[in-house]
TORPA-4810 file (N, C-alpha, C, O; in nm, 3 decimals):
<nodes>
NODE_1_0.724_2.219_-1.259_0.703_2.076_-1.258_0.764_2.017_-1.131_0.849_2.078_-1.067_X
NODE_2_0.725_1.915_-1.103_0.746_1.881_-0.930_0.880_1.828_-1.006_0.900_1.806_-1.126_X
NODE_3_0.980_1.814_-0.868_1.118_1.750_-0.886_1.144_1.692_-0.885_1.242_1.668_-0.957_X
NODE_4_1.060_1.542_-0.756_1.120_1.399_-0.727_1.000_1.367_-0.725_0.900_1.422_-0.772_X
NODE_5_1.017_1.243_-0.650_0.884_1.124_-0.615_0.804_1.134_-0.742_0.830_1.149_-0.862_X
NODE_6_0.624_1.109_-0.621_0.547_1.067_-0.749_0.508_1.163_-0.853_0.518_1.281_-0.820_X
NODE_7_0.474_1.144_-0.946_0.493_1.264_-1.038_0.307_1.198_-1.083_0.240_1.274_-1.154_X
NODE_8_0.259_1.101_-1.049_0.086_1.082_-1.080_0.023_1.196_-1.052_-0.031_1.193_-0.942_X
NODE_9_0.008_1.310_-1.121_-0.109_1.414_-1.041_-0.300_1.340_-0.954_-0.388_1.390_-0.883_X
NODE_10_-0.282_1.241_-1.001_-0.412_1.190_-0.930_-0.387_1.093_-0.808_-0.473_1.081_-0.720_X
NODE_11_-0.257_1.020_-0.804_-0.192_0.980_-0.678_-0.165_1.055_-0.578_-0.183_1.033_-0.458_X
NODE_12_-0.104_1.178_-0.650_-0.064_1.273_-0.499_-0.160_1.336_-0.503_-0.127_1.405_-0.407_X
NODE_13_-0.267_1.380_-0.532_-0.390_1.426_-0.493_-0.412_1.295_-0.380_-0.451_1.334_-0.270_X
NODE_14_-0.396_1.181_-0.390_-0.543_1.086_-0.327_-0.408_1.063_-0.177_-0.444_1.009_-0.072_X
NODE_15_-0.272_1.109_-0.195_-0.164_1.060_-0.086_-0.173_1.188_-0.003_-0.126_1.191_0.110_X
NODE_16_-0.224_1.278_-0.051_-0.194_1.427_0.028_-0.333_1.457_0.084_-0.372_1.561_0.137_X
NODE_17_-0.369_1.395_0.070_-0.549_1.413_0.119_-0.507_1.320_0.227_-0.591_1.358_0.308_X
NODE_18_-0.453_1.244_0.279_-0.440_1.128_0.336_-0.428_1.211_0.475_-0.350_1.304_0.491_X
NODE_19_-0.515_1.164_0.573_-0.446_1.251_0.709_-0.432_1.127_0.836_-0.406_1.009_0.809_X
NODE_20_-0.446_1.159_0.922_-0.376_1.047_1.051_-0.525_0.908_1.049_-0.646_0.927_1.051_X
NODE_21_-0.477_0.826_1.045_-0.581_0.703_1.032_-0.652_0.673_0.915_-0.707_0.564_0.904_X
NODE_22_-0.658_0.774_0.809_-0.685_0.688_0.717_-0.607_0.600_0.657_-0.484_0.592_0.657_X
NODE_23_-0.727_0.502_0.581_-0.666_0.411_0.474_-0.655_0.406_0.355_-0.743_0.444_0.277_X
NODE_24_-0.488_0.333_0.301_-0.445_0.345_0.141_-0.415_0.224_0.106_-0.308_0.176_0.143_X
NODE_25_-0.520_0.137_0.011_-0.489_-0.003_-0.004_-0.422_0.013_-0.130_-0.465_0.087_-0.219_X
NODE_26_-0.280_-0.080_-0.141_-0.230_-0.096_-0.249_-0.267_-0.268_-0.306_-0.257_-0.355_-0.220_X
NODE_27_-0.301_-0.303_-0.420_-0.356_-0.380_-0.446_-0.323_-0.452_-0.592_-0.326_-0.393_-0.700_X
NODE_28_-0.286_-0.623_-0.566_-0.284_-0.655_-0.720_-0.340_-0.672_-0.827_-0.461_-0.674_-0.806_X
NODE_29_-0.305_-0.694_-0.990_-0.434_-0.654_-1.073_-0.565_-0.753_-1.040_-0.675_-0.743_-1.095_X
NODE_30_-0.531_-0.843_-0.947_-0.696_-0.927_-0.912_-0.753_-0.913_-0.813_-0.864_-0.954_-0.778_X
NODE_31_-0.686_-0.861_-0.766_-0.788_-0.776_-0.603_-0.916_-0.760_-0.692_-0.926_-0.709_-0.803_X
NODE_32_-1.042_-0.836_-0.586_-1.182_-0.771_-0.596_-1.173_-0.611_-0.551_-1.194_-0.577_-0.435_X
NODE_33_-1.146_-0.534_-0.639_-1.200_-0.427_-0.547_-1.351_-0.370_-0.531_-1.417_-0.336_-0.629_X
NODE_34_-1.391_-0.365_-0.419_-1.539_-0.370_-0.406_-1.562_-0.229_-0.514_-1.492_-0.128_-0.527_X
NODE_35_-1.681_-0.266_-0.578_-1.778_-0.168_-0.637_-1.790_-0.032_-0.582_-1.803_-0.017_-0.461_X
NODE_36_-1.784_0.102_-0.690_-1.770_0.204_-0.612_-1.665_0.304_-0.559_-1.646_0.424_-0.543_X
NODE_37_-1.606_0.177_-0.542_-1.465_0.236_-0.476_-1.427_0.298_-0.509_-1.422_0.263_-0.627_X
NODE_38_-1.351_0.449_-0.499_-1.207_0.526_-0.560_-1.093_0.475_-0.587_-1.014_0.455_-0.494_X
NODE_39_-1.054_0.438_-0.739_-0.975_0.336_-0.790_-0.825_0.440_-0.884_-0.843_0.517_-0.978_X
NODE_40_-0.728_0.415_-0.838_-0.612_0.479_-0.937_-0.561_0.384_-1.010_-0.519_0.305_-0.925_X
NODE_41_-0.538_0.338_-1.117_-0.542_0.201_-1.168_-0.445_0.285_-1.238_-0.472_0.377_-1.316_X
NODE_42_-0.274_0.222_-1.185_-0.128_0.207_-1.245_-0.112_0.114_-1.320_-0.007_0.122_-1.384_X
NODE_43_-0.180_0.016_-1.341_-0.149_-0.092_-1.414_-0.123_-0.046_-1.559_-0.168_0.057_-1.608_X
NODE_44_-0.046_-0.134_-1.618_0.021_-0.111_-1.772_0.007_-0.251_-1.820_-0.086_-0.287_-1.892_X
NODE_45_0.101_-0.326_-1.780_0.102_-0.471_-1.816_0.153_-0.539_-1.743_0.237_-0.501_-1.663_X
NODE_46_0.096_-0.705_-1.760_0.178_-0.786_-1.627_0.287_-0.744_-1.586_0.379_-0.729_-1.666_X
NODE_47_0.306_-0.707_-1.419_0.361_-0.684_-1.349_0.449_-0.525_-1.331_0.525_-0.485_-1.243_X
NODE_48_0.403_-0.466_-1.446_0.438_-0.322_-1.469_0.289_-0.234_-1.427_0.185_-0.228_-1.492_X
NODE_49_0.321_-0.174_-1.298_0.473_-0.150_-1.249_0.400_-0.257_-1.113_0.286_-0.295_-1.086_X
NODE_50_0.556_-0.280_-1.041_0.497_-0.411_-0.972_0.454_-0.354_-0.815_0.466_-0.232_-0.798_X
NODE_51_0.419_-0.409_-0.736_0.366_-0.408_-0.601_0.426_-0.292_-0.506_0.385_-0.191_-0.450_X
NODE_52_0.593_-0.391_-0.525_0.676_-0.371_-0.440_0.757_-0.212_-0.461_0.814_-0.149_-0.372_X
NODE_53_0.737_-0.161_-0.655_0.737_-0.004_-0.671_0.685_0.084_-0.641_0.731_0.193_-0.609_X
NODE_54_0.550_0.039_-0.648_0.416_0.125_-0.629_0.449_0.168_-0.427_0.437_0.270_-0.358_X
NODE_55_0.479_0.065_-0.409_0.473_0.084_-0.233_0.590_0.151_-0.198_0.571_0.210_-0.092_X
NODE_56_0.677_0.164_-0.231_0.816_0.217_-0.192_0.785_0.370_-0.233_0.821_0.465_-0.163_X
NODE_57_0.704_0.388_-0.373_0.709_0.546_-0.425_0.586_0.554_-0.313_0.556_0.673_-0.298_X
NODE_58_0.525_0.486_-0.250_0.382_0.534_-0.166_0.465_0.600_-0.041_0.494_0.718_-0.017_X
NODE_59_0.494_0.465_0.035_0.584_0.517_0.148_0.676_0.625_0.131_0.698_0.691_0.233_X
NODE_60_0.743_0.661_0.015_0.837_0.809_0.037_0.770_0.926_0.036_0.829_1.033_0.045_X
NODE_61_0.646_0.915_0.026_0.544_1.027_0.057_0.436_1.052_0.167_0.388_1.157_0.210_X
NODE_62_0.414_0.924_0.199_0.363_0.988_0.364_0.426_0.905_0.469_0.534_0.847_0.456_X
NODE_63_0.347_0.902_0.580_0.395_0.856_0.703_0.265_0.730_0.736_0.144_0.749_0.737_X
NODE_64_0.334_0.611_0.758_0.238_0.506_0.810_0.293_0.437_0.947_0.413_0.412_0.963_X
NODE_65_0.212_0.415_1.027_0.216_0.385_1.153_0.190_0.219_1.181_0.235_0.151_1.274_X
NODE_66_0.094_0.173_1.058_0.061_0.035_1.053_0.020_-0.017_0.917_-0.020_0.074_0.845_X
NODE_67_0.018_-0.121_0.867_-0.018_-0.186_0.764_-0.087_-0.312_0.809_-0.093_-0.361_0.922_X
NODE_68_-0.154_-0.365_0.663_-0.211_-0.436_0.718_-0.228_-0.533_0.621_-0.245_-0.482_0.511_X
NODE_69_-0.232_-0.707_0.621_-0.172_-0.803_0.515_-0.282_-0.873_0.525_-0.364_-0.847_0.614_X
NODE_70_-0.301_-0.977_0.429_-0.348_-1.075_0.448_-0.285_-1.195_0.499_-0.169_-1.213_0.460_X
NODE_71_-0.356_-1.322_0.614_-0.279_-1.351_0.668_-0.219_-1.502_0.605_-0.129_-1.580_0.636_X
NODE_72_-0.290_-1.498_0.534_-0.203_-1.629_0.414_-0.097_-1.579_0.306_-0.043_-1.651_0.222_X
NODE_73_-0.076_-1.417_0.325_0.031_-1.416_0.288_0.177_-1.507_0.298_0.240_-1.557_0.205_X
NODE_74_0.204_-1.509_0.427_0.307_-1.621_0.513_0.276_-1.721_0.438_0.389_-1.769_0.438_X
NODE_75_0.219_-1.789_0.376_0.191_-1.917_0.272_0.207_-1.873_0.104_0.266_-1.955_0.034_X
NODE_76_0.161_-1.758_0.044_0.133_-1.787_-0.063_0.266_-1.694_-0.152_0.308_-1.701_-0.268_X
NODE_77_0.305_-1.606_-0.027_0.381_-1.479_-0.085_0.472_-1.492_0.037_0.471_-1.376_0.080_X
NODE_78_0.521_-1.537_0.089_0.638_-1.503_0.199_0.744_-1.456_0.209_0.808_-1.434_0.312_X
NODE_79_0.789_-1.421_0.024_0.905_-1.328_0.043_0.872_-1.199_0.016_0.935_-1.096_0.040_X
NODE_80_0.755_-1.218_-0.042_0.702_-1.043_-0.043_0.670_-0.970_0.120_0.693_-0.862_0.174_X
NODE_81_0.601_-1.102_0.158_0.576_-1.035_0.349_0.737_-1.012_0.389_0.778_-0.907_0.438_X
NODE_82_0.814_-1.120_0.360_0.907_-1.045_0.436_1.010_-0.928_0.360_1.120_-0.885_0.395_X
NODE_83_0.952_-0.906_0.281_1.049_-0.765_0.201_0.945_-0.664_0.277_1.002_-0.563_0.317_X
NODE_84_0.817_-0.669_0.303_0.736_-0.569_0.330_0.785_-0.556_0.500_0.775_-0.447_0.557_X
NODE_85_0.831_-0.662_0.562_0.856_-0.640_0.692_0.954_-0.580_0.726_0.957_-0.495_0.815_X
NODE_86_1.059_-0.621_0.650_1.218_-0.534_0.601_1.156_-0.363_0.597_1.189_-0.288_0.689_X
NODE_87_1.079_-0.320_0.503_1.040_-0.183_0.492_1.036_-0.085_0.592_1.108_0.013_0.611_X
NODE_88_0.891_-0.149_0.686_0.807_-0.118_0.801_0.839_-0.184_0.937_0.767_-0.236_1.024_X
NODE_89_0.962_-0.166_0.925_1.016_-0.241_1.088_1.017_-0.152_1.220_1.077_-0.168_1.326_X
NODE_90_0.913_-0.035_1.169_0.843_0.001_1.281_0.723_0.029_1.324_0.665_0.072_1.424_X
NODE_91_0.696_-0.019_1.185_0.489_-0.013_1.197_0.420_-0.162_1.215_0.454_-0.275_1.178_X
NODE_92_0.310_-0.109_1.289_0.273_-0.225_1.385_0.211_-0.298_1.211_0.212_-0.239_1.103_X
NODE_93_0.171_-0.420_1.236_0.105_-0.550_1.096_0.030_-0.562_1.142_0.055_-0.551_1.262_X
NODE_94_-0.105_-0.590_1.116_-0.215_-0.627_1.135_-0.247_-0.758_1.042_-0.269_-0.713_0.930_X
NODE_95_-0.259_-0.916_1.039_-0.291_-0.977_0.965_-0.435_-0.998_0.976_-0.473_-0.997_1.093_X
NODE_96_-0.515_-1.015_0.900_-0.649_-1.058_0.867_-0.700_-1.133_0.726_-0.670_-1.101_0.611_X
NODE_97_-0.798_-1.257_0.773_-0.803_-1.322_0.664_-0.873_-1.248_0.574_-0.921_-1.141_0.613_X
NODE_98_-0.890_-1.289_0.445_-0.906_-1.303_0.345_-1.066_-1.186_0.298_-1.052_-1.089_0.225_X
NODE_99_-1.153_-1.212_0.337_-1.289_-1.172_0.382_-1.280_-1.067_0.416_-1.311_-0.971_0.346_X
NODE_100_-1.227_-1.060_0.555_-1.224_-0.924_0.655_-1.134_-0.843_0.601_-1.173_-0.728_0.621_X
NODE_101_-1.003_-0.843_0.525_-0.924_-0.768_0.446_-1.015_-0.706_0.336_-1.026_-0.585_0.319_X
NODE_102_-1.084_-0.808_0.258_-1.182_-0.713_0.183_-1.246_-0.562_0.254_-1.237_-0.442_0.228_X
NODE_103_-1.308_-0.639_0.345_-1.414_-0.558_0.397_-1.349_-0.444_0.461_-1.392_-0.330_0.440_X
NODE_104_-1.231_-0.471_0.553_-1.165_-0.331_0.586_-1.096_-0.261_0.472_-1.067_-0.142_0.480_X
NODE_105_-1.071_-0.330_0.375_-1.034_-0.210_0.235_-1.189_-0.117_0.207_-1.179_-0.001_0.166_X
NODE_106_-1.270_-0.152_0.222_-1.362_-0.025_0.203_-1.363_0.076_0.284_-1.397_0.190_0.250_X
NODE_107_-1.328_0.044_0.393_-1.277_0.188_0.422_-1.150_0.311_0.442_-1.120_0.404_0.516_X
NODE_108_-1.086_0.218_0.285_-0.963_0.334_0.224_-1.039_0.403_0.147_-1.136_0.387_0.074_X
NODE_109_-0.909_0.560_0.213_-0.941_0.664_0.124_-0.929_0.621_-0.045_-1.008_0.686_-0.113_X
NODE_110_-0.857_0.539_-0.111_-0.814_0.523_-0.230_-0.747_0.378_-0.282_-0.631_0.364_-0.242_X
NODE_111_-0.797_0.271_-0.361_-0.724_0.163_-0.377_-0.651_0.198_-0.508_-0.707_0.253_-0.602_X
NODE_112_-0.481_0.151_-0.505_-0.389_0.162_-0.576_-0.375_0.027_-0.648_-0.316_-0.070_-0.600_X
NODE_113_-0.439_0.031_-0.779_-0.420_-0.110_-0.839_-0.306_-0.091_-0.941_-0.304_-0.010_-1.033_X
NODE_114_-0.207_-0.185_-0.907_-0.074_-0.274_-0.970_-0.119_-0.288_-1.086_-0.227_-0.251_-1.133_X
NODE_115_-0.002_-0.363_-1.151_0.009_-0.449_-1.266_0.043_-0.598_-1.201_0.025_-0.704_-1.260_X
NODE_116_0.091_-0.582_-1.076_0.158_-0.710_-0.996_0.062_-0.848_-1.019_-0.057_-0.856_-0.989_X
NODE_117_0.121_-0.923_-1.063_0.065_-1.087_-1.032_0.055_-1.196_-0.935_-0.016_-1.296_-0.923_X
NODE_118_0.142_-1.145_-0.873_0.225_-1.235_-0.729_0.074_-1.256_-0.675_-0.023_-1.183_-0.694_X
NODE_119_0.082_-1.369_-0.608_-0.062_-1.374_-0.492_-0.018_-1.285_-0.360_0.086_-1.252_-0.303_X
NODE_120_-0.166_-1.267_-0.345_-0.136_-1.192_-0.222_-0.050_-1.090_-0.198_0.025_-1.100_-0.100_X
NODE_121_-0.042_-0.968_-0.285_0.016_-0.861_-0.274_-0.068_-0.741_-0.295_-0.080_-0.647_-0.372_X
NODE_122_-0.122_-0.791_-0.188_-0.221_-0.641_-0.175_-0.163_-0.623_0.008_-0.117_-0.707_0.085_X
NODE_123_-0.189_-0.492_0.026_-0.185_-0.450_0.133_-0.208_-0.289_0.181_-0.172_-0.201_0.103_X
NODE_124_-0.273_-0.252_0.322_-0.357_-0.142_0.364_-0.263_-0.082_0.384_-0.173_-0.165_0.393_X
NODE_125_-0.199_0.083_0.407_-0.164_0.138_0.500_-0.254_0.226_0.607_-0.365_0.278_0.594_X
NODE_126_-0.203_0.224_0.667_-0.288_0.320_0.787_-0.205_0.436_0.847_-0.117_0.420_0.932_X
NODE_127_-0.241_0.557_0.794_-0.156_0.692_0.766_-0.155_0.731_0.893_-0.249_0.741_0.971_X
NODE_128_-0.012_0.760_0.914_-0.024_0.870_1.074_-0.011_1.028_1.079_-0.057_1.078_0.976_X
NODE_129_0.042_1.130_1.176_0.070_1.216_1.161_0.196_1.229_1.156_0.266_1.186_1.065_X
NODE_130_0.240_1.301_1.272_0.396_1.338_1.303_0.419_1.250_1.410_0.500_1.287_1.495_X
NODE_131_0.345_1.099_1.430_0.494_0.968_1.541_0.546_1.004_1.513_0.548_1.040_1.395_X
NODE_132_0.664_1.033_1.622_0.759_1.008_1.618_0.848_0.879_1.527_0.903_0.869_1.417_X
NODE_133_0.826_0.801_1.635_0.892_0.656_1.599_0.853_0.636_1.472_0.943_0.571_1.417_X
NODE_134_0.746_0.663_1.381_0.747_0.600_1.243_0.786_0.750_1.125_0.774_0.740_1.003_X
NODE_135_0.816_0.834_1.172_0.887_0.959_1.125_0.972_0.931_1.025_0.950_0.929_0.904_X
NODE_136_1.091_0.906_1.098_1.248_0.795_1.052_1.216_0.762_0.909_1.115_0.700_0.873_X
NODE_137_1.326_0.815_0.818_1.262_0.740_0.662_1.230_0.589_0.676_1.242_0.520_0.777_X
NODE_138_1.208_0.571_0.613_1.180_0.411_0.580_1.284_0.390_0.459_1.320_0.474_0.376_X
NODE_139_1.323_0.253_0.470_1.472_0.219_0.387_1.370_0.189_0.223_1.328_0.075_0.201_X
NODE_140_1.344_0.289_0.134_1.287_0.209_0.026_1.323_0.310_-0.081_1.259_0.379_-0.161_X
NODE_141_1.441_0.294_-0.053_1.544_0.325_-0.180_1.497_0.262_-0.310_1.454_0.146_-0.310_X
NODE_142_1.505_0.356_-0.455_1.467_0.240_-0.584_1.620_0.209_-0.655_1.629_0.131_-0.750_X
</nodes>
């Protein structure tokens, strides 16, 4: 039986498939996720398990180089952007409205749907290899 981290056998299937540039949208329970899509649906009940878990057990398993928000986050969720900036204080942000965030989530390998309620707590990663510079754990201790 595995020892630490995620213990989802269908998560670490969809995180280990993950190679340099693809995308892993983590997403709240009202994200449209477009039709089709490859969906891992963590959700249990409001806010179990929440955004900000799901992303911390994501990040201790691969390597991301960039993420990517919506850009009314800064309005609707601003302490979640800035806990997410705290995280990734070396991966580049990409903000994009509302629309175009949809549309570039179709091309993740896998959307990770929450239990989270918060607005605007969805967000892309964009997987690297071996950067250097984004190597370095990331502080997302539980």
């Amino acid at each position: 039986m595995k020892k630490s981290g995620i213990i989802n056998a269908e998560l670490m299937k969809a995180l280990t498939l993950a190679r340099h540039g693809h995308m892993i949208t983590i997403c709240d329970a009202g994200f449209p996720i477009p039709k089709g899509e490859d969906i891992i649906d963590l959700s249990l009940t409001a806010g179990i398990p929440s955004f900000f878990d799901t992303l911390k057990a994501v990040l201790n398993e691969i390597i991301v180089e960039k993420f990517i928000v919506v850009d009314h986050m800064e309005i609707y969720n601003p302490q979640g952007l800035q806990q997410v900036q705290k995280m990734m204080i070396k991966q580049e942000q990409e903000n994009l409205d509302f629309e175009l965030f949809i549309e570039r989530s179709r091309q993740s390998l896998v959307f990770i749907r929450t239990g989270e309620l918060m607005p605007d707590s969805n967000i892309i990663l964009v997987s690297a290899s071996g950067v250097a510079e984004v190597c370095t754990p990331l502080n997302v201790n539980f």
